[in-house]
KEKOL-696012 format. One record per residue (C-alpha): y, x, z. Coordinates in pm, whole numbers, plus 50000, padded with zeros to 5 digits. Layout:
N
(rec (Y X Z))
...
***
This chain:
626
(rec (46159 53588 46371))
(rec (46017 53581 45993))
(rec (46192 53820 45755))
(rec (46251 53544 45519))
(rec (46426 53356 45795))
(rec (46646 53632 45962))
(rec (46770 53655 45644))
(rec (46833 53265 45585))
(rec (46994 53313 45912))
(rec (47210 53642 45850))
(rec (47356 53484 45510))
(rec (47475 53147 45702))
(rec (47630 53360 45976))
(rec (47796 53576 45743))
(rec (47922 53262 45523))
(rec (48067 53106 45863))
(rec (48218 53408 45919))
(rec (48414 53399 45583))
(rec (48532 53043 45685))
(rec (48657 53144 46033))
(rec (48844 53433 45855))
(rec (49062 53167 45711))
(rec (49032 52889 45954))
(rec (48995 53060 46301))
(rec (49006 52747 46551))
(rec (48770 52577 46367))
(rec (48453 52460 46551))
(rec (48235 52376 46235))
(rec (47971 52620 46295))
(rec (47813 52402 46560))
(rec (47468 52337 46338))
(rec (47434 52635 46262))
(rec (47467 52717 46662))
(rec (47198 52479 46719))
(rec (46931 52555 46434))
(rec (46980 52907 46558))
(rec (46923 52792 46915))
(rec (46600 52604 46815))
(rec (46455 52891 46667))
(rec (46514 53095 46944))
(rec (46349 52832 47213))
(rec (46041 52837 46958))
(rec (46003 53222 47013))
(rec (46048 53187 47354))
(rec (45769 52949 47437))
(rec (45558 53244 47355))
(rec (45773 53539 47487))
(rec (45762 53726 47810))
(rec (46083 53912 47730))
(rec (46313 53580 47813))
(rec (46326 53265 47901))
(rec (46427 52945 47693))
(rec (46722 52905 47979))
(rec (46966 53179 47817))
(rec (46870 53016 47472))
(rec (47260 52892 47418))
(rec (47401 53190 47538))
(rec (47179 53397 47257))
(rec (47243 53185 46979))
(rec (47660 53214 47048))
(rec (47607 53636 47090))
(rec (47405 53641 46732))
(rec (47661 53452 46591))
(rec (47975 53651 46709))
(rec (47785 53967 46675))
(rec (47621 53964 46260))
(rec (47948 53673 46125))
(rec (48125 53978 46050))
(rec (47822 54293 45932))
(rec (47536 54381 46076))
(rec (47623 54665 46347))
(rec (47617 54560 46708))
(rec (47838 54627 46947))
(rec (47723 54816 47200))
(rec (47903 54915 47597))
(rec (48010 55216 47673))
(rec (47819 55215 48010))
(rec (47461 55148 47834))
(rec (47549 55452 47581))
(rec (47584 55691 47877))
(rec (47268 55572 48084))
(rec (47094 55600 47753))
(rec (47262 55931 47697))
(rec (47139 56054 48066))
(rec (46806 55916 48045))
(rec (46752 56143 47724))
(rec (46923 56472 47875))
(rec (46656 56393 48238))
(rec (46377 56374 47975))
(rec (46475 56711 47821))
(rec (46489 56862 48134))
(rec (46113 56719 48217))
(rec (46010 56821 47845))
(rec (45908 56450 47872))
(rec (46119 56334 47549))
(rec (45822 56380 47295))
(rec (45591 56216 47487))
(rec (45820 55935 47575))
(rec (45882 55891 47216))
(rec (45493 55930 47140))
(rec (45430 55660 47433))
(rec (45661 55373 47243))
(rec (45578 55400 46880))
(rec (45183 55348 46912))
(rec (45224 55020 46929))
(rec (45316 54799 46620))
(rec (45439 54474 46879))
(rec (45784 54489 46941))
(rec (45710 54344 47304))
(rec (45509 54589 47382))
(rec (45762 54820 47275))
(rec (46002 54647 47461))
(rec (45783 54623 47760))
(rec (45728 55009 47796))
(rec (46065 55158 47680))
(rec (46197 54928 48035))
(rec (45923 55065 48241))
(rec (46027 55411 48145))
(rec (46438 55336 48177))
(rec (46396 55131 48498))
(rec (46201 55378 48662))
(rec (46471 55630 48547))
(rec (46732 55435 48716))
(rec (46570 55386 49053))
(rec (46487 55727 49119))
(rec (46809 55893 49001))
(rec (47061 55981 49250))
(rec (47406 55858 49020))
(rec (47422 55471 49095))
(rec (47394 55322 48771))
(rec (47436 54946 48724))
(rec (47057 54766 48624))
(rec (47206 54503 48443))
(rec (47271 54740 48151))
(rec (46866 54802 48155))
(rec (46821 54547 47863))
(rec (47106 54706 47663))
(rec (46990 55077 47713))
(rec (46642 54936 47573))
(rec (46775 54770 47280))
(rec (46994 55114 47211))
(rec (46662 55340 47236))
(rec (46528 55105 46954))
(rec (46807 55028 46736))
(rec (47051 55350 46778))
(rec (47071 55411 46453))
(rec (47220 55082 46365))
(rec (47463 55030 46644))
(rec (47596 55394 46749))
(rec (47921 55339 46554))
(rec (48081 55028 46675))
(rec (48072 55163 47073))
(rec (48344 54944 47333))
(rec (48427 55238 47609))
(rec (48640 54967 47839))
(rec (48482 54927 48212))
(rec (48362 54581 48232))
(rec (48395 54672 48645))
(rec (48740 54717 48832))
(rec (48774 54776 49152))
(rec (49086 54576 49261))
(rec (49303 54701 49600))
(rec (49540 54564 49860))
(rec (49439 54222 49844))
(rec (49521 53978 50129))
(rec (49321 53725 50256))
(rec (49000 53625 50430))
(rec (48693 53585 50202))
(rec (48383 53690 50219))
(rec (48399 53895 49840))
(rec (48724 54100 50016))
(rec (48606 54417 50199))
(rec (48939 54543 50374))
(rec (49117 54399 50117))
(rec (48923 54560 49846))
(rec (48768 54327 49529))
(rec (48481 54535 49337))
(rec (48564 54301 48969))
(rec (48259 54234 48716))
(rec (48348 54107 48413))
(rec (48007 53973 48329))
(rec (47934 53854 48670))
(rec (48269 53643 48667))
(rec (48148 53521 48274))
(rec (47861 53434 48426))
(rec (47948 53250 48732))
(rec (48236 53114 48535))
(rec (47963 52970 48284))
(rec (47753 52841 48585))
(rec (48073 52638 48725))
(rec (48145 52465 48396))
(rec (47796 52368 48325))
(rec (47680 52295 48679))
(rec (47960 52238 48877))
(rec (48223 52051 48694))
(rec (48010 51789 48552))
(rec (47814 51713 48880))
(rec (48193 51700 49033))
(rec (48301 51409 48776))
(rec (48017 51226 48839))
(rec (48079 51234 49219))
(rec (48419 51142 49116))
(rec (48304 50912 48921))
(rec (48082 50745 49142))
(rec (48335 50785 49442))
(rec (48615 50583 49231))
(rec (48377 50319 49137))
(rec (48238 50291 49543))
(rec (48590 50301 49647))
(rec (48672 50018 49404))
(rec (48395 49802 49461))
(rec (48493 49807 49855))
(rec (48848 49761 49761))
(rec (48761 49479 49604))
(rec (48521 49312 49874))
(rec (48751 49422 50168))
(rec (49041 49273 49929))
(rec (49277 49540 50046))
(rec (49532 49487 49801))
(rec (49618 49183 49987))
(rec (49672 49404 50288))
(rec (49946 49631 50112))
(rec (50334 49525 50211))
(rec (50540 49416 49982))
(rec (50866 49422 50010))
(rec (51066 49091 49809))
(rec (51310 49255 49566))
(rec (51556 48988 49676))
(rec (51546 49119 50045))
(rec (51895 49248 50190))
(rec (51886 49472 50465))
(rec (52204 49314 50614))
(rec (52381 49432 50879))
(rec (52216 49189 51098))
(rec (51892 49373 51097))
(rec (52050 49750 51115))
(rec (52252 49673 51394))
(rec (52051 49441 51619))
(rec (51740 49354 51480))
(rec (51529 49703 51400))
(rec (51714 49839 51701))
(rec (51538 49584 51939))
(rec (51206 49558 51722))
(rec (51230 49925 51764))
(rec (51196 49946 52083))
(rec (50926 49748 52145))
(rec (50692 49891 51866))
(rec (50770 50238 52023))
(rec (50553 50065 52318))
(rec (50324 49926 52084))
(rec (50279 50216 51821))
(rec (50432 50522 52054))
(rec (50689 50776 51949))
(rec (50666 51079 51807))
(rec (50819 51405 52018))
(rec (50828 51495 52384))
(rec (50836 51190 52535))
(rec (50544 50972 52359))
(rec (50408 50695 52533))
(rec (50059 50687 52627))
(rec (50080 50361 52813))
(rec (50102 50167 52498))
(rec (50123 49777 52545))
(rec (50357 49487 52496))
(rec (50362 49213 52182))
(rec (50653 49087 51992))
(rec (50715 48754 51942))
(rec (50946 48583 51694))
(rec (51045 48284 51653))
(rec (51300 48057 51455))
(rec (51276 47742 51203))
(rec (51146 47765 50904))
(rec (51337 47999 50650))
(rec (51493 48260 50861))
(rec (51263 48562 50743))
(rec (50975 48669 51010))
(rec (50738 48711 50762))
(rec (50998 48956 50495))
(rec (51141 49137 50815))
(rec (50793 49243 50949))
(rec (50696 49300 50592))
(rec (50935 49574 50535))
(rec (50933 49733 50877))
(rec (50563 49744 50787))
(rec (50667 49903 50458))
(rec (50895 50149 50608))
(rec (50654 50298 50875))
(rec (50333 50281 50649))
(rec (50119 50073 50804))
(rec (49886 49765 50701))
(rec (50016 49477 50656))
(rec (49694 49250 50837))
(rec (49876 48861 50787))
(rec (49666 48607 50943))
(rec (49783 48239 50861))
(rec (49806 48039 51130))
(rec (49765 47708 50987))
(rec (49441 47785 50802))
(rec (49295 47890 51164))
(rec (49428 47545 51253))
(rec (49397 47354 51637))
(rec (49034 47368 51628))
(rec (48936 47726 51640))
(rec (48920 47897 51951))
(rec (48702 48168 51923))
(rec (48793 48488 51663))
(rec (48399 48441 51568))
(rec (48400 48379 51205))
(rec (48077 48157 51209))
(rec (48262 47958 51443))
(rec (48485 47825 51191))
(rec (48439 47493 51069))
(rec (48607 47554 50727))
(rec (48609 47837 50469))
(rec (48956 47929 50517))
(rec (48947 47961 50876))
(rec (48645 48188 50818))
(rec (48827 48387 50539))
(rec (49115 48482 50823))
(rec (48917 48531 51119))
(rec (48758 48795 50895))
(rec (49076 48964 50800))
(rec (49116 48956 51171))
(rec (48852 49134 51276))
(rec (48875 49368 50952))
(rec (49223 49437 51133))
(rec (49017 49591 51478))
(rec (48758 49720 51330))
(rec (49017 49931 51095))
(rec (49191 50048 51418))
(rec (49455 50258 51329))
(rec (49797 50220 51146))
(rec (49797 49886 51147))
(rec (50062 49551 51200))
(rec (49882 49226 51306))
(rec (50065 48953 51187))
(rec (49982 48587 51313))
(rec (50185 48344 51135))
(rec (50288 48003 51231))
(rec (50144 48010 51565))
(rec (50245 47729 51674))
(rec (49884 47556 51466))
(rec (49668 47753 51657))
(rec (49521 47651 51999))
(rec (49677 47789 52307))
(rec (49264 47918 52408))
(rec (49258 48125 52065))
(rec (49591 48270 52162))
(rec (49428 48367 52464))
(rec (49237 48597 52284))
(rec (49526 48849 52273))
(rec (49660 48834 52578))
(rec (49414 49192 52673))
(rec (49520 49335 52346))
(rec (49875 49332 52491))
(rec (49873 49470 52825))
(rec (49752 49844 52939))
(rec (49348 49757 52861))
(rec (49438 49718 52493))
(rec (49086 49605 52442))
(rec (48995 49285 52250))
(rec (48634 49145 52181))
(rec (48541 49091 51816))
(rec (48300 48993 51598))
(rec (48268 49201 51261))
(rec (47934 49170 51021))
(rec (47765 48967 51248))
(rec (47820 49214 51556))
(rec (48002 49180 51855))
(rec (48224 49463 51956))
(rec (48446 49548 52185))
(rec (48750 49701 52086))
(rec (48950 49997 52224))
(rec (49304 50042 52039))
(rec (49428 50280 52317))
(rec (49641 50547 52173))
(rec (49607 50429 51836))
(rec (49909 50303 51629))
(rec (49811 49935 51636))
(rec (50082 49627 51669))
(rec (50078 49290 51752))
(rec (50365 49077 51613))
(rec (50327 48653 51663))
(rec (50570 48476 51459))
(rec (50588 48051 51463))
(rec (50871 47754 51493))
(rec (50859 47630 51822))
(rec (50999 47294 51688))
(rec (50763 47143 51538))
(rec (50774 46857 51282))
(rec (50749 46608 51609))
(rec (51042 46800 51774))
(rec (50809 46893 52020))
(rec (50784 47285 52167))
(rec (50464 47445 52042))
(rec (50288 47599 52342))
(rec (50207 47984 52389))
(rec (49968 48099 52726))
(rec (50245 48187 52985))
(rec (50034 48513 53051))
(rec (50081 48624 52645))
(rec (50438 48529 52698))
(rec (50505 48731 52966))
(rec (50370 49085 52765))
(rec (50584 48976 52472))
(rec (50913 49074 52407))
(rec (51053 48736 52254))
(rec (51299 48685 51994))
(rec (51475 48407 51821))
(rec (51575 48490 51448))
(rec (51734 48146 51431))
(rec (51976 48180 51678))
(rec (52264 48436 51825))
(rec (52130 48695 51964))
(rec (52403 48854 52266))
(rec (52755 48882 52140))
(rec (52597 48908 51752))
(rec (52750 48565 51628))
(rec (52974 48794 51372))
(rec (52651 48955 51224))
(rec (52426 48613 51223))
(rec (52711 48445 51050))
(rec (52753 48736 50795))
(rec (52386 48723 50724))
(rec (52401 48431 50575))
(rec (52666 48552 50321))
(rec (52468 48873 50300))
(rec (52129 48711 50264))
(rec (52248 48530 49936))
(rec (52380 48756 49757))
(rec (52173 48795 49461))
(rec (52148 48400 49427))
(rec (52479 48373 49252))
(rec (52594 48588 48955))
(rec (52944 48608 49049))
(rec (52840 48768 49408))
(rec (52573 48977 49262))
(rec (52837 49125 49030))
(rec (53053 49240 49342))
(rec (52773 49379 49510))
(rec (52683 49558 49208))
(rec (52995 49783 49194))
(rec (53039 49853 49601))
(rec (52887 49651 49828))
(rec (53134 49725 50126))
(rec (53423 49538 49877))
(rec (53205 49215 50017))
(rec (53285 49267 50367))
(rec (53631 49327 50250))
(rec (53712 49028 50065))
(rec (53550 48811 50322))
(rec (53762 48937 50560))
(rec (54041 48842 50369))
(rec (53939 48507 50296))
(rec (53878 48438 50636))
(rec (54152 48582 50812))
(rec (54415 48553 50533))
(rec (54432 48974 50503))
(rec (54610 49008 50186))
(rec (54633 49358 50206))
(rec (54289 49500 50194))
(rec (54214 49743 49952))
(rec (53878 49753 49718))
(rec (53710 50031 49614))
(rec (53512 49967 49329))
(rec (53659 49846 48987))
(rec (53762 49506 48954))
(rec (53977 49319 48759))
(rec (54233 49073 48886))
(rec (54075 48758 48721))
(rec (53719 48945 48883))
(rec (53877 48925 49234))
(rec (54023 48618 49185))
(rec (53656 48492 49135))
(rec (53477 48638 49361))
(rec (53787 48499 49651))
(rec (53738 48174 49491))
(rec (53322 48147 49538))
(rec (53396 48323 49889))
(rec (53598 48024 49991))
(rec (53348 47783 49944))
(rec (53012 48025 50049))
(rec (53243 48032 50379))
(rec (53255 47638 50379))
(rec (52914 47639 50281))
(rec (52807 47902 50506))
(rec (52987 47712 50839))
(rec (52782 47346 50714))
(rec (52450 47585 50739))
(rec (52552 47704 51059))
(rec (52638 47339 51165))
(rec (52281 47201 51068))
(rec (52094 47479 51236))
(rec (52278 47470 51530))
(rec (52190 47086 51584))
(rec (51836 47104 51468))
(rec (51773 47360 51706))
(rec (51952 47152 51972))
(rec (51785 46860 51917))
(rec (51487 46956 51850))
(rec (51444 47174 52177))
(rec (51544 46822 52370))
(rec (51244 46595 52506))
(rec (51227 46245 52389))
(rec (51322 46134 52727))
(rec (51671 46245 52714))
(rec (51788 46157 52370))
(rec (52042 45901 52352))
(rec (51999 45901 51938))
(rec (51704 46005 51685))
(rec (51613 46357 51633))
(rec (51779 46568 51354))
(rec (51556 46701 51116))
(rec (51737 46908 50821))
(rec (51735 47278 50875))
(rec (52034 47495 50818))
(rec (51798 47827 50727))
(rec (51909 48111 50481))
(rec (51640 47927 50245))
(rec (51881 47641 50232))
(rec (52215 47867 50211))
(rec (52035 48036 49862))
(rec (51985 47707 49722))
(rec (52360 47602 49792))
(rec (52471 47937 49719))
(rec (52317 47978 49347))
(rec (52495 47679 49214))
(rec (52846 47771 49346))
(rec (53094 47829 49049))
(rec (53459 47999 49061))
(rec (53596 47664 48912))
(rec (53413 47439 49162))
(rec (53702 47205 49353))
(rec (53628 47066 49697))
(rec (53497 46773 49606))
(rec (53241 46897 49382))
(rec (53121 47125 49690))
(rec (53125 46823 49910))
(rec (52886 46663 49669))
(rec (52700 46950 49620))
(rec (52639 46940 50025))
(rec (52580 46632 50058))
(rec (52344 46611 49752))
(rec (52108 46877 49837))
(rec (52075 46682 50239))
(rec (52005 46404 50046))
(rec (51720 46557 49857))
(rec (51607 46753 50173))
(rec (51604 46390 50401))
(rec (51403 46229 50124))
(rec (51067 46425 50252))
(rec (51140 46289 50595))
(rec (51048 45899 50487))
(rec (51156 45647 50758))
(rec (51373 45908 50934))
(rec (51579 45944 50607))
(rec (51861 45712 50689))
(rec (51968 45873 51017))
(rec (51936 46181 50988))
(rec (52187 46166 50670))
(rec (52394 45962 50887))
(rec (52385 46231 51134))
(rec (52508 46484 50840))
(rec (52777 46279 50717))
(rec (52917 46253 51091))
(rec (52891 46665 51145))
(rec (53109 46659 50806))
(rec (53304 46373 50932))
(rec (53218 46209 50641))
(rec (53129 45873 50749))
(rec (53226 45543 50581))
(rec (53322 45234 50858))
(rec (53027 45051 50732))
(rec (52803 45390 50786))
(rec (52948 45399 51094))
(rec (52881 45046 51255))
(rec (52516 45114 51073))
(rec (52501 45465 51280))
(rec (52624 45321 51613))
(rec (52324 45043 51550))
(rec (52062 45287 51517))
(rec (52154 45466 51805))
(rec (52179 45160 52050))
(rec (51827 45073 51864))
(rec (51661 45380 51996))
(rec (51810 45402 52298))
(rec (51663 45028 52396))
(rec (51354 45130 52214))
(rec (51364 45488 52386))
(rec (51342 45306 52719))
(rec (51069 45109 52670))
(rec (50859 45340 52536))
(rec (50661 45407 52860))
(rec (50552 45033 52867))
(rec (50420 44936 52538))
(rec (50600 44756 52325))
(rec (50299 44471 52372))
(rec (50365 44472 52758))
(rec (50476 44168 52889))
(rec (50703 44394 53172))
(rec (50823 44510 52870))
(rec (50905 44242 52612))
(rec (51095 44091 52940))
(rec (51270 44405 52992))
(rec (51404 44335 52685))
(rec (51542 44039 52674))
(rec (51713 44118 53036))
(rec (51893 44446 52838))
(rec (51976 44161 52529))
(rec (52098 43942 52853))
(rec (52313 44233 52948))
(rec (52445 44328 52615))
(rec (52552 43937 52565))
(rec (52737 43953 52918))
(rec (52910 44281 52846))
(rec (53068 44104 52512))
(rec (53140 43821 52661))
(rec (53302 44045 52976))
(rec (53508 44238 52704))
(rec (53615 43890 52500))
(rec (53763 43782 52856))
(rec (53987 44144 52914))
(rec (54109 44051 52609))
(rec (54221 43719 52710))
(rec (54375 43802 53012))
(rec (54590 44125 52830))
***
């Protein structure tokens, strides 16, 4: 550079300097970092000595180096291949003439230029192995000694490190030959090169992976879990045990004795209310899988293929895609169908290879048909629907599915379980009332407790968690009537199930309608108080069937007659009204096959209203003669 600028330069580096005496993790100095850099790339656009890449790297050394005074610092190594390159020329009574050879020429590149020949050839033909990347450094030392002999740094900036362990290609029987400046340099390299081109594949990986996320839609796929769900003693003890066992077929077990023949389907089935959907949701949780829930009644009766331009709405589409998003991902995966029973027995079909040995299924993903293998992979098939349908009619399932599935009806006892069904309830509702959630709060097994005493009369129990007497006396009070509500619930379910698994045929009065699920026991259940009396809970029962038979339009009246007489409830007048309807039906029930337009028919009629007629007038005569 210009005299007049190396000394611009050399009084702003010494003024930094000053500054950084007094405020040392300052980073200030930047500009003058760069002006110094700029200078340097102008030089060497025109230099043969260096290259505009180590421009940076310059700019930072000047600045460290002349901040402080004008003496470089110079390695220890460089002083003593300077020092032995002067002694060999002695010897060759070649110093003069080296000397001589160098200061002919006024350019400093030329200088520069023959001082390296002179070293380098030095260094290749000597016999001590002297490290070349000191050759610049001796240079600038044969140039500039007198200005940089005193400030001299003697440390080794190579170690040779020993006993290492470990396989690498740098280790050489667990030796590691150390170079400071290689390790600056390749350190320098990494944080330049390699770190930012790794954020930006980050980068662009996270914004890929969130773009797909967001077209595959897999958050929908993740479980989760209700915070209201109970893990009642119902599904420890009887439930995961036997859904266990049949997604060990499905998924296979770990150990010794895994299954390779996996197969098999589970079924479940109950009324609306009783939990398929949370149950499978949670197991799914548990074991880590994807949660793939298809909705049944978007599919609907008219789709029989799993071809998603088949579908003859956008919905159905939407879930025939999830479905075949659900083979084409393949592994660790649930299939969930929901509410089977509004999809047509053909589509249903579809499964019935998934299930057995084959575990192949045909699908239809981006346009392309595929056949898929889920052999050995950890891929379940759970079906889940009401088989009474809003008709009372059984919905229909292929007989050949059927048979591969293990079948299971969460509505109903299951075995010798009628304890654990019964305590579900209870256990299910919990957290809908405060007083119950405050029990189960401080130890849940008090629960158990107390409900055995309220329904055995076991005055004796003991609690464990810390409750006062007006507390206890609380929770025994809203026990009382979750029991009475609980045994209504129970009541309900057990003749909607009955009468709606009967065919038309044989009923001798209308079909019951109102569901006794743990959906209704929460909505009872949340409005119980410790003060409540028995009447208010009889209203409360009967209040909530009265809102429930209000959806069910002209079946309203009898199936709240139907309540009232499973509560025993009924007024005379509702019962002459109950005894009408069900002599109604039954007349109307039998002429049902003809028509009621027939002619047969409308005779048939009048020959039962014939009957009737006789029948009172046989009864007014018994009466006579008593």
């Amino acid at each position: 550079l210009p005299e007049e600028i190396q000394q611009k330069f050399n009084e702003a580096l010494k003024s930094s300097g000053e500054v950084l005496s007094f405020f040392p993790d300052t980073k200030e100095y930047d500009f003058l970092l760069q002006q110094l850099e700029k200078e340097i790339l102008q030089v060497a656009e025109n230099s043969v000595l260096f290259s505009s890449e180590n421009s940076k790297a310059m700019a930072s050394y000047l600045f460290e180096e002349l901040q402080g005074d004008d003496q470089f610092q110079i390695s220890g190594d460089a002083l003593k291949m300077k020092e032995d390159f002067m002694k060999t020329l002695q010897q060759k009574q070649a110093d003069l003439k080296f000397k001589n050879s160098y200061e002919k020429f006024d350019e400093l590149e030329a200088k520069i230029q023959l001082i390296r020949q002179w070293v380098k050839s030095f260094l290749r033909t000597s016999s001590v192995n002297y490290d070349e990347n000191y050759l610049d450094e001796v240079v600038s030392v044969i140039l500039f000694s007198d200005d940089s002999v005193e400030k001299v740094k003697h440390i080794p900036a190579s170690e040779s490190i020993q006993n290492l362990k470990g396989d690498h290609p740098s280790l050489k029987e667990g030796e590691f030959q150390f170079n400071y400046h290689q390790f600056i340099e390749t350190l320098a390299e990494y944080n330049e090169e390699v770190v930012p081109a790794f954020q930006q594949f980050k980068k662009a990986k996270h914004e890929v992976t969130e773009s797909l996320k967001e077209e595959l839609k897999l958050e929908e796929l993740k479980p989760r879990v209700l915070t209201s769900f109970v893990r009642n003693k119902l599904i420890n003890e009887v439930y995961l045990p036997l859904f266990g066992d049949n997604l060990s077929k499905q998924l296979g077990t770990v150990g010794d004795n895994k299954r390779t023949d996996r197969m098999g389907m589970l079924l479940l089935i109950s009324p609306p209310g009783y939990g398929k959907t949370t149950l499978m949701e949670y197991i799914a949780n548990r074991l880590g899988l994807v949660f793939m829930k298809i909705n049944g009644p978007a599919i609907g009766h008219e789709v029989t293929s799993v071809d998603p331009a088949a579908a003859n709405n956008s919905a159905a589409r939407e879930e025939l895609k999830r479905l075949n998003l659900a083979f084409e991902m393949g592994n660790n995966v649930m299939l969930y169908l929901d509410d089977i029973q509004h999809c047509h027995p053909e589509f249903l079909q579809k499964f019935i290879s998934l299930s057995d040995g084959t575990r192949k299924i045909e699908g239809v993903y981006k346009e392309k048909s595929k056949t898929y293998d889920l052999r050995g992979k950890k891929f379940c098939v759970i079906m889940a629907g009401n088989p009474y349908t809003e008709s009372g009619e059984k919905f229909r399932i292929p007989d050949m599915l059927a048979n591969r599935a293990d079948i299971y009806n969460l509505g109903d006892i299951i075995g010798d379980t009628a304890h654990l069904f019964k305590l579900s309830l209870i256990e299910n509702a919990l957290t809908s009332n405060t007083t119950l959630q405050q029990l189960s709060s401080k130890h849940f097994d008090d629960i158990y407790k107390l409900i055995d005493r309220v329904e055995n009369n076991n005055a004796e129990i003991q609690l464990e968690g810390n409750h006062t007497p007006q507390e206890i006396q609380d929770y025994v009070s809203v026990l009382e009537k979750v029991i009475t509500i609980r045994d209504t619930v129970l009541k309900v379910n057990e003749t909607y199930i009955k009468s709606a698994a009967m065919e038309d045929e044989y009923r001798t009065e209308p079909s019951f309608k109102l569901q006794g699920s743990y959906r209704d026991m929460n909505k009872l259940i949340s409005k119980v108080v410790p003060i409540m009396n028995e009447e208010e809970l009889s209203t409360l029962l009967l209040s909530h069937y009265e809102s429930e038979s209000q959806t069910l339009t002209t079946s309203a009246e009898a199936n709240l007659l139907k309540f009232k007489e499973l509560q025993q409830q009924l007024s005379p007048q509702e019962t002459d009204r109950w005894n009408a309807i069900k002599e109604t039906f039954q007349k109307n029930n039998k002429l049902k096959g003809l028509g009621n337009k027939n002619e047969m028919a409308q005779m048939l009629n009048q020959m039962i209203a014939f009957t009737d007629n006789l029948e009172g007038i046989k009864k007014v005569l018994e009466k006579g003669f008593r």
